[in-house]
DRENMI-70862 format. One line per field, with one value per residue (C-alpha): residue in three letters; chain; x, y, z. Coordinates in nm, 3 decimals. Each point is the difference from the previous one (the first is absolute). Layout:
N
residuo <- [Ala,...]
cadena <- [A,...]
u <- [X,...]
v <- [Y,...]
w <- [Z,...]
//
This chain:
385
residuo <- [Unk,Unk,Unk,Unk,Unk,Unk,Unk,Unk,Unk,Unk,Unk,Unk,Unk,Unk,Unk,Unk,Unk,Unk,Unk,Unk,Unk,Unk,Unk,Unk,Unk,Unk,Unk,Unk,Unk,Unk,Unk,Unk,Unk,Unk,Unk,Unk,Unk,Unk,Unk,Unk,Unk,Unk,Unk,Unk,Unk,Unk,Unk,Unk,Unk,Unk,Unk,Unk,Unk,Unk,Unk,Unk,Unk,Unk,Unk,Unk,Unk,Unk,Unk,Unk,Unk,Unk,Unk,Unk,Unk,Unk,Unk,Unk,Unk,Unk,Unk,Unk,Unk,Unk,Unk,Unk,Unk,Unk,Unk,Unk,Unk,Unk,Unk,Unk,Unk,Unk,Unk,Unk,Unk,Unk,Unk,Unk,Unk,Unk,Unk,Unk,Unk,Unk,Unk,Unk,Unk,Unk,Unk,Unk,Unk,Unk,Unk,Unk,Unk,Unk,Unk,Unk,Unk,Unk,Unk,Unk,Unk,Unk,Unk,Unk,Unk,Unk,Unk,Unk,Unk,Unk,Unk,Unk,Unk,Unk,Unk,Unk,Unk,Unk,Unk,Unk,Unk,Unk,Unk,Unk,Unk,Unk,Unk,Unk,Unk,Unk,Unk,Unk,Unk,Unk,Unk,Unk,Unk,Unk,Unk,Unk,Unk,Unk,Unk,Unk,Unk,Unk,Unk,Unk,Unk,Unk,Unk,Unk,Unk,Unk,Unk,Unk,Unk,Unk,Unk,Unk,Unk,Unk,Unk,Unk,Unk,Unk,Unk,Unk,Unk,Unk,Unk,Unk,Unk,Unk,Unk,Unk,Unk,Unk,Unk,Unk,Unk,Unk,Unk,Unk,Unk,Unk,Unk,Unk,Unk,Unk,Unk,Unk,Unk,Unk,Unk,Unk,Unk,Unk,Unk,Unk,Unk,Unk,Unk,Unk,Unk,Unk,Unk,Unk,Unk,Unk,Unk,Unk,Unk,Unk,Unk,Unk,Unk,Unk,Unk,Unk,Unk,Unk,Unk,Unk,Unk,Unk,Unk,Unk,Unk,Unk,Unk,Unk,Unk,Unk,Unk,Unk,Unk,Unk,Unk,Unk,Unk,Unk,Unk,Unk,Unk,Unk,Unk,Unk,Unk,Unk,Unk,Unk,Unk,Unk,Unk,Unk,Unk,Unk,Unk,Unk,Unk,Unk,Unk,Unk,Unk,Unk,Unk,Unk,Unk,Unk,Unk,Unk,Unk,Unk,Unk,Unk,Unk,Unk,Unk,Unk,Unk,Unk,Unk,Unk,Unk,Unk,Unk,Unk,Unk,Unk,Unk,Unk,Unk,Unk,Unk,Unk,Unk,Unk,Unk,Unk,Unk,Unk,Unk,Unk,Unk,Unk,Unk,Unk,Unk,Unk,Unk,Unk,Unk,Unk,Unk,Unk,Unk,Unk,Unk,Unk,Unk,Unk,Unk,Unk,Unk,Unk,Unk,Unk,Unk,Unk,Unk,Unk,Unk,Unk,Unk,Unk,Unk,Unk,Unk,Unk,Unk,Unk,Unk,Unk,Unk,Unk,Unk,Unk,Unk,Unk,Unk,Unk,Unk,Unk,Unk,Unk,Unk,Unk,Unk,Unk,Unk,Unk,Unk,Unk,Unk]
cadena <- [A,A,A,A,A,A,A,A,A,A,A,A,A,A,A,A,A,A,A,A,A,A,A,A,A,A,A,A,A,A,A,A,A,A,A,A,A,A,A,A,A,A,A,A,A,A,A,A,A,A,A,A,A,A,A,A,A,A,A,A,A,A,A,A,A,A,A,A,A,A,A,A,A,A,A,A,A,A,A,A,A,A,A,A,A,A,A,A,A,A,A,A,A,A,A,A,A,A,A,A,A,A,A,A,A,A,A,A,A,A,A,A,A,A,A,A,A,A,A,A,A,A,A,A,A,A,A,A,A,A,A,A,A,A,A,A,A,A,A,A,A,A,A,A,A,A,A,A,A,A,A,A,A,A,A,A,A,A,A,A,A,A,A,A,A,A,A,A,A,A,A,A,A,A,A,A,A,A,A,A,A,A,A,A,A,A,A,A,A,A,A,A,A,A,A,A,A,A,A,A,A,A,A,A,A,A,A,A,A,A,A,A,A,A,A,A,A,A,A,A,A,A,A,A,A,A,A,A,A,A,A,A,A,A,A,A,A,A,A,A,A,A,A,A,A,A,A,A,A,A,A,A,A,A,A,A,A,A,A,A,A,A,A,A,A,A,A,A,A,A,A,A,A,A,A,A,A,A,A,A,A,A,A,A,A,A,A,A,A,A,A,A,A,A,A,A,A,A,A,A,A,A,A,A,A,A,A,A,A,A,A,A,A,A,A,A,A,A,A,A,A,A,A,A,A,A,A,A,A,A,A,A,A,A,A,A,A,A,A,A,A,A,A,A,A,A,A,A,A,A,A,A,A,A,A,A,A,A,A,A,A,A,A,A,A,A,A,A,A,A,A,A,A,A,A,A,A,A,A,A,A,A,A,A,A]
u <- [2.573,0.196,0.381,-0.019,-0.203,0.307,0.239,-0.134,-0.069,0.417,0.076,-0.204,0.137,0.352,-0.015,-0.176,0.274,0.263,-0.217,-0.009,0.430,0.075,-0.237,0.240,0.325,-0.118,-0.150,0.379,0.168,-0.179,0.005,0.376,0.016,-0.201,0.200,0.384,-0.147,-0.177,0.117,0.354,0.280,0.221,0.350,0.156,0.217,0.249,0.171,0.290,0.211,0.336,0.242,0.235,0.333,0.359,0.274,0.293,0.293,0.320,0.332,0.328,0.212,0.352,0.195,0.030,-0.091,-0.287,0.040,-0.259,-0.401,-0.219,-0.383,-0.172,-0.304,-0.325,0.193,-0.086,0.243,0.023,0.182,0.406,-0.012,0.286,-0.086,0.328,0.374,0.324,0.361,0.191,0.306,0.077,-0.150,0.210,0.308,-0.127,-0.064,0.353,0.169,-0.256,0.110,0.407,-0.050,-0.218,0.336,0.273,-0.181,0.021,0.324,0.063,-0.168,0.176,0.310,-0.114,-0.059,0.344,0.141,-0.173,0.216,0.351,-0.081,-0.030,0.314,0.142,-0.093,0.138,0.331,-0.052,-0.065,0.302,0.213,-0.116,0.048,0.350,0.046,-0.064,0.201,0.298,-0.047,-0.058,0.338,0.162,-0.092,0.099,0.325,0.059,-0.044,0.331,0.161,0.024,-0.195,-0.027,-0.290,-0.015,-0.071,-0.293,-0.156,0.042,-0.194,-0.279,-0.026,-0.082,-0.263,-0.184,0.094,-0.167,-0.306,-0.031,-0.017,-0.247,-0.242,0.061,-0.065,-0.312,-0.136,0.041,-0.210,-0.272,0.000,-0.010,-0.273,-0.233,-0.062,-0.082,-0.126,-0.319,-0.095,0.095,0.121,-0.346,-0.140,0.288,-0.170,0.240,-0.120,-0.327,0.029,0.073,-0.200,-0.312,0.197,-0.020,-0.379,-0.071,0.115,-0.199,-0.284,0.087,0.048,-0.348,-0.137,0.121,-0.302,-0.393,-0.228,-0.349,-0.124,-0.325,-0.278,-0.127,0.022,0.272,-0.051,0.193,0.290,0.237,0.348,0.182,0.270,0.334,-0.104,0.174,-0.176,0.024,-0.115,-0.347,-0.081,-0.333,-0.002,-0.356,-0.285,-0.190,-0.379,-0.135,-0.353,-0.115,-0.005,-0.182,-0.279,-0.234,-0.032,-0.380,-0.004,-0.351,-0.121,0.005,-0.371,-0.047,0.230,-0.214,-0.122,0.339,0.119,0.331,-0.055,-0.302,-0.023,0.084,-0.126,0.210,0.024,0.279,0.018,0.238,-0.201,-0.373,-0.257,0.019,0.264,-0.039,0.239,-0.080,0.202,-0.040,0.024,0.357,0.022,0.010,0.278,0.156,-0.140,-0.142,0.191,-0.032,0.181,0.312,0.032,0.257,-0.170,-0.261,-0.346,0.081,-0.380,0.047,0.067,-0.220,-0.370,-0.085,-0.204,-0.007,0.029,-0.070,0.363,0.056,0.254,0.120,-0.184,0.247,-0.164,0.184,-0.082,-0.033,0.383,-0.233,-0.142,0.284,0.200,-0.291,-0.020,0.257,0.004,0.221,0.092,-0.167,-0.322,-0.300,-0.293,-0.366,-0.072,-0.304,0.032,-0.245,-0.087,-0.327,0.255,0.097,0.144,0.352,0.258,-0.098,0.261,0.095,0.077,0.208,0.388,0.177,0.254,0.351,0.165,0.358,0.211,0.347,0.243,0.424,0.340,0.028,0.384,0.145,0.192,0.200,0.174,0.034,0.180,0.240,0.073,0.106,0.210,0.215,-0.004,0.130,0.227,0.218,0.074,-0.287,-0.328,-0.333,-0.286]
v <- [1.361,-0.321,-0.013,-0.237,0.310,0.238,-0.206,-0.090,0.361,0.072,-0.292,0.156,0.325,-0.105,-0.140,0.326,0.160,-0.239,-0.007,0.360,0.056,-0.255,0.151,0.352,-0.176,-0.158,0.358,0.169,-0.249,0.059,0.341,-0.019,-0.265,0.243,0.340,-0.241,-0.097,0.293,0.313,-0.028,0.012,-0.251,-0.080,-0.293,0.043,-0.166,0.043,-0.237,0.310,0.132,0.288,-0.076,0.229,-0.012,-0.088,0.131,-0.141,0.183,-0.235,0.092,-0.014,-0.013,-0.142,0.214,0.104,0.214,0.323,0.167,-0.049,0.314,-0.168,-0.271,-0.168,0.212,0.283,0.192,0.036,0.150,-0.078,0.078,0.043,-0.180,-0.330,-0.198,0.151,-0.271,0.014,0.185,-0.101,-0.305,0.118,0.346,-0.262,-0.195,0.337,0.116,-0.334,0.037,0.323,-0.036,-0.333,0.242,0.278,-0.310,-0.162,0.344,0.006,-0.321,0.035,0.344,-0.233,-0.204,0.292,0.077,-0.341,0.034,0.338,-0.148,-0.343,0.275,0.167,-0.377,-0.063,0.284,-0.103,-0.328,0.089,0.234,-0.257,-0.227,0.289,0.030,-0.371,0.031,0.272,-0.118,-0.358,0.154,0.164,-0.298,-0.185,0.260,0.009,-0.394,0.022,0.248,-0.209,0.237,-0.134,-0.394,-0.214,-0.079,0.408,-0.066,-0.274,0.210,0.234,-0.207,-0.161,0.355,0.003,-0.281,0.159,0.348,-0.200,-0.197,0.367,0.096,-0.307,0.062,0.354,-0.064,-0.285,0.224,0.260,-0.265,-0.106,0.359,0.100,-0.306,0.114,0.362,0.026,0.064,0.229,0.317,-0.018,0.070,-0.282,-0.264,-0.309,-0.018,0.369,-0.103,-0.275,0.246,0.260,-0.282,-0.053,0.319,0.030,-0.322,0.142,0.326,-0.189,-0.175,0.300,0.118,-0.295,0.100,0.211,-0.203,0.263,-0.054,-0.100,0.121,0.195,-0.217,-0.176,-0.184,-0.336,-0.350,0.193,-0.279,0.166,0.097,0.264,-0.151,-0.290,-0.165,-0.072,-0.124,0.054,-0.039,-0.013,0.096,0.315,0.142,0.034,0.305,-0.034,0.263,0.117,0.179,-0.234,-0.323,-0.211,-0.185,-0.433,-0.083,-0.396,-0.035,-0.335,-0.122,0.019,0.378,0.089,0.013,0.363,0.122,0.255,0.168,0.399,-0.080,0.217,-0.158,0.063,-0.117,0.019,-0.090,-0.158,0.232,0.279,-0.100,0.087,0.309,0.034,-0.054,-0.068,-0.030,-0.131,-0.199,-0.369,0.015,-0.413,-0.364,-0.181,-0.288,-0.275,-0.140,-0.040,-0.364,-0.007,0.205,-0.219,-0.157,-0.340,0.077,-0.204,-0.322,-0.004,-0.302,-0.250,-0.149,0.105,0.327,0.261,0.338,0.281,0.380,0.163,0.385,0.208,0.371,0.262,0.301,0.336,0.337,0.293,0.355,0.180,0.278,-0.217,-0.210,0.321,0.072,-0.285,-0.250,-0.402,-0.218,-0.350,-0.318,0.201,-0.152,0.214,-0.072,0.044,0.089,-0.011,0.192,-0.256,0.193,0.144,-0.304,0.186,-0.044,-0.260,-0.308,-0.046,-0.374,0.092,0.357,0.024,0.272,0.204,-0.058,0.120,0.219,0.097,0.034,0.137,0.067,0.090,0.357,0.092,0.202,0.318,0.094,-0.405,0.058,0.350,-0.224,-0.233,0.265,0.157,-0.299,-0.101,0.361,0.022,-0.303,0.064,-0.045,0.209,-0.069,0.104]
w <- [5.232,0.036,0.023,-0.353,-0.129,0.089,-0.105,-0.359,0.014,0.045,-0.252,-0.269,0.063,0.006,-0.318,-0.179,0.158,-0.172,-0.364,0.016,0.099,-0.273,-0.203,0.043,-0.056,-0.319,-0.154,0.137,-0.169,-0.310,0.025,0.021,-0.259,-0.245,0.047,-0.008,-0.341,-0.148,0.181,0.159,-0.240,-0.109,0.222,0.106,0.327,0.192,0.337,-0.119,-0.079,0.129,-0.063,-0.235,-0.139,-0.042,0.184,-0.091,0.140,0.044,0.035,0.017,-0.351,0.171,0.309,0.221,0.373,0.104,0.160,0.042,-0.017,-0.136,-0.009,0.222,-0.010,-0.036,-0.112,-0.372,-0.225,-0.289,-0.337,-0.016,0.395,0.205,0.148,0.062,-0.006,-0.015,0.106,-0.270,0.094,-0.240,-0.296,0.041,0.015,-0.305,-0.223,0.111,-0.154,-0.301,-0.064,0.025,-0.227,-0.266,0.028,-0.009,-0.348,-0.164,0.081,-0.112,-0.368,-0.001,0.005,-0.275,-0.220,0.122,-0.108,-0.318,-0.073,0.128,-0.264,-0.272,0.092,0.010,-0.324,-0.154,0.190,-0.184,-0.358,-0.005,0.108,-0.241,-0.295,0.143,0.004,-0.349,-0.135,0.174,-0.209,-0.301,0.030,0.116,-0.294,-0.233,0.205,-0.018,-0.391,-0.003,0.246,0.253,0.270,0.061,-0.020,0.364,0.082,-0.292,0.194,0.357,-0.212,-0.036,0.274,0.137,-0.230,0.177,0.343,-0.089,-0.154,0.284,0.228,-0.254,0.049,0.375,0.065,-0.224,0.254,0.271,-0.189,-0.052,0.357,0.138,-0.258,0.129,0.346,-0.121,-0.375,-0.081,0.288,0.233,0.332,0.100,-0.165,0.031,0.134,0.294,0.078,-0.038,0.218,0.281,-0.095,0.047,0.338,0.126,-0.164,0.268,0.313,-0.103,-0.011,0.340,0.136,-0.101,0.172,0.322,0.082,-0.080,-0.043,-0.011,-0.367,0.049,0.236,0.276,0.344,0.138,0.115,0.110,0.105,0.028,-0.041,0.331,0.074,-0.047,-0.213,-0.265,-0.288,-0.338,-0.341,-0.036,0.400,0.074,0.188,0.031,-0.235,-0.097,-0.057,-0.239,0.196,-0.274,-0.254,0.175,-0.170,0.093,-0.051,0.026,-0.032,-0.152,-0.091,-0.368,-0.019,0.102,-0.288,-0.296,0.050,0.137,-0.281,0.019,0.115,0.187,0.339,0.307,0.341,0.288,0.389,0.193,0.340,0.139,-0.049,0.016,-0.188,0.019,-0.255,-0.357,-0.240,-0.383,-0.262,-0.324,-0.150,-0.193,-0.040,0.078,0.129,-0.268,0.209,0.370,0.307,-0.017,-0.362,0.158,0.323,0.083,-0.060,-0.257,0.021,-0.244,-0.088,-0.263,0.246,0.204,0.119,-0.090,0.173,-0.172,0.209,-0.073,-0.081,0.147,-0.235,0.089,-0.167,-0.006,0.150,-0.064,0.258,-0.010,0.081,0.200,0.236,0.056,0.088,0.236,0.127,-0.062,-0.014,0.142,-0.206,0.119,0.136,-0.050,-0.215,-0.117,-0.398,-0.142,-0.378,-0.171,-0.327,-0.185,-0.276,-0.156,-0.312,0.067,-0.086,0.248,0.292,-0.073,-0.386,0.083,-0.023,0.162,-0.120,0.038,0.295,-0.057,0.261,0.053,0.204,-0.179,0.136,-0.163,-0.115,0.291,-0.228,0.283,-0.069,-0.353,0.000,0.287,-0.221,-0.294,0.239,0.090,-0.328,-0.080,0.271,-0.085,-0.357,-0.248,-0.148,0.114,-0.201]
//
C-alpha cells in the first residue's frame, strides 16, 4: 500500500469521525431543546440577586456625653436591651429647675386666688364707705334745711361721696385684674401651672432618653459612637439589622416578567453557603420602577439617538422565618432565584400593590412623673386631681 493510500485512508476517516461527533452534538442539543420545551417546568432565574432588609438606625435624641457602650458590632441583641447609656448629670440639673419652677407657679396662682379674696374684702370696705358717705349727706342736708349745719359741711359731704365711689371703682379693678390671671381654672390647670407642669413633662422625657435601648431583635452593626463622645440630637450611633426579617431583591429583566405571579415558590441558593443550602421563599412584589428611573441622573431617552435597552426591576422575594433562623443571611449577599412560573393563576407581579406598611414606635407617659408632679403641686398649696 502506498503512503497516498494511507493517508486518504486517515483523511476519510477523520472526517467520519467529525460527521459522526457533530452528528452527536446536534441530536444532544435537540434532545435538550425537546425536554426544556416539553418536559421541564416553567422558571425564569436570575443570579442578579442580593440580600436585602432593614437598617435601623439608632441616633441619639439629646446632648449629652456617652458613658458607657453595652453592644458592638456582630453582637445580637434583642428588643428593650441596653445599647448606649449618657451622662445624667445635666438633665438631673435641668429636671431640678423644672421642678422648683412647677412648685414656685403654684405658689404664684395660689397668690392670685389670694388677691382675688383680699379685692373682695376691698370692695366691701368700699361700698360701706360709700353707704356711709351717703347717710352722713342725707343728714347734712336735712340739717342745712333747719339751719343747723352750714352748706359748706353739705358739700364736704358730698364730696365724700365721690371719694368712696371712686374706692368702689378701684377695689373693683383690682378684683378684675386679680380674677384674669386665675378665673376659669384650678390651680392644677392654671395655664402658668401648666406651663411648668409641660416643663417638668420635658425633662422626664429627656431623662428617658438617657439610656437607647435596642428597638428591636437583631445584629449590631456600624458602631460609630465612642466612649466619652459628645453627641447631638439625631447623631448616628449604630444601626441594628433585623436577621430575621430580610428579603430578597431579584433584578429580573422586563421580559422574564410576564409569568411572574405574586405567591409563586421561590428556590434560591446563596453564595455564602453553596449549594448545598436551600432556601425557599415566595414572590411578594415588584418594585415602583428601574434603577435607571431612580438614578441620580435618569436616562433622558427623548433626546438624541436612541438605543433601547432591556430594563432590570427588583422583584421582592419573602423567605421562610425557619430557615433563616437556621441559617441566617447577611444584607448585600448575593443569591440565585429560580422562580417557579407553571401556576400562572395569581395576580401578575407588575400589576400587584402591597399592603401598607404600619409601624411605630411612642414615648409612653412615665406614672412615676405624673404622681411627682401632683405632689409638688400638692405640696405648695393647691389640689391636684
Amino acid at each position: 500500500m502506498s503512503d497516498e493510500t494511507t493517508l486518504s485512508s486517515a483523511k476519510t476517516t477523520r472526517k467520519r469521525g467529525l460527521l459522526l461527533l457533530g452528528a452527536a452534538v446536534v441530536i444532544a442539543g435537540l434532545g435538550w431543546g425537546g425536554y426544556t420545551l416539553f418536559f421541564a417546568p416553567a422558571s425564569e432565574e436570575t443570579d442578579d440577586a442580593y440580600v436585602a432588609g432593614d437598617i435601623v438606625q439608632v441616633t441619639a435624641r439629646e446632648q449629652g456625653t456617652v458613658i458607657a457602650l453595652h453592644a458592638d458590632n456582630t453582637q445580637s441583641v434583642k428588643a428593650g436591651e441596653p445599647l448606649v447609656d449618657f451622662d445624667p448629670a445635666l438633665v438631673g440639673a435641668q429636671m431640678a429647675a423644672a421642678e422648683a419652677d412647677l412648685a414656685k407657679a403654684v405658689r404664684g396662682v395660689r397668690g392670685g386666688f389670694t388677691q382675688v379674696d383680699e379685692a373682695d374684702a376691698e370692695i366691701a370696705r368700699a361700698q360701706a364707705a360709700l353707704s356711709t358717705a351717703k347717710s352722713d349727706l342725707a343728714r347734712r342736708q336735712d340739717a342745712v334745711k333747719q339751719g343747723a349745719v352750714s352748706g359748706e359741711e353739705a358739700a364736704h359731704a358730698a364730696d365724700a361721696i365721690r371719694t368712696a365711689q371712686a374706692g368702689l371703682a378701684l377695689a373693683q379693678s383690682h378684683k378684675a385684674n386679680a380674677l384674669s390671671a386665675v378665673q376659669g381654672a384650678d390651680v392644677a390647670h392654671n395655664p402658668q401651672v401648666l406651663a411648668a407642669i409641660a416643663q417638668v413633662r420635658r425633662m422626664a422625657i429627656a431623662e428617658g432618653h438617657l439610656r437607647l435601648s435596642a428597638p428591636v431583635d437583631g445584629v449590631v452593626a456600624q458602631r460609630s459612637v465612642q466612649l466619652g463622645q459628645q453627641v447631638g440630637p439625631g447623631t448616628p450611633l449604630m444601626a441594628v439589622v433585623p436577621l430575621n426579617k430580610v428579603w430578597v431583591d431579584a433584578n429580573f429583566r422586563e421580559t422574564q416578567l410576564a409569568d411572574i405571579r405574586v405567591g409563586q415558590p421561590v428556590t434560591l441558593h446563596s453564595d455564602a453557603y453553596g449549594k448545598k443550602v436551600t432556601f425557599h421563599g415566595k414572590v411578594i412584589g415588584l418594585s415602583a420602577g428601574s434603577g435607571s428611573a431612580f438614578a441620580l441622573l435618569p436616562a433622558q431617552n427623548a433626546s438624541g439617538n436612541w438605543i433601547k435597552i432591556v430594563q432590570r426591576l427588583p422583584v421582592r422575594i419573602g423567605l421562610d422565618p425557619n430557615e433563616l433562623a437556621k441559617t441566617p443571611l447577611r444584607i448585600g449577599l448575593s443569591v440565585t432565584v429560580d422562580v417557579d412560573t407553571r401556576d400562572t393563576s395569581g395576580t401578575p407581579v407588575a400589576a400587584a400593590v402591597a399592603n401598607k406598611l404600619s409601624v411605630q414606635q411612642t414615648d409612653q407617659a412615665n406614672p412615676e412623673v405624673e404622681a411627682r408632679i401632683r405632689q409638688i403641686i400638692a405640696a405648695n398649696g393647691g389640689s391636684a386631681k
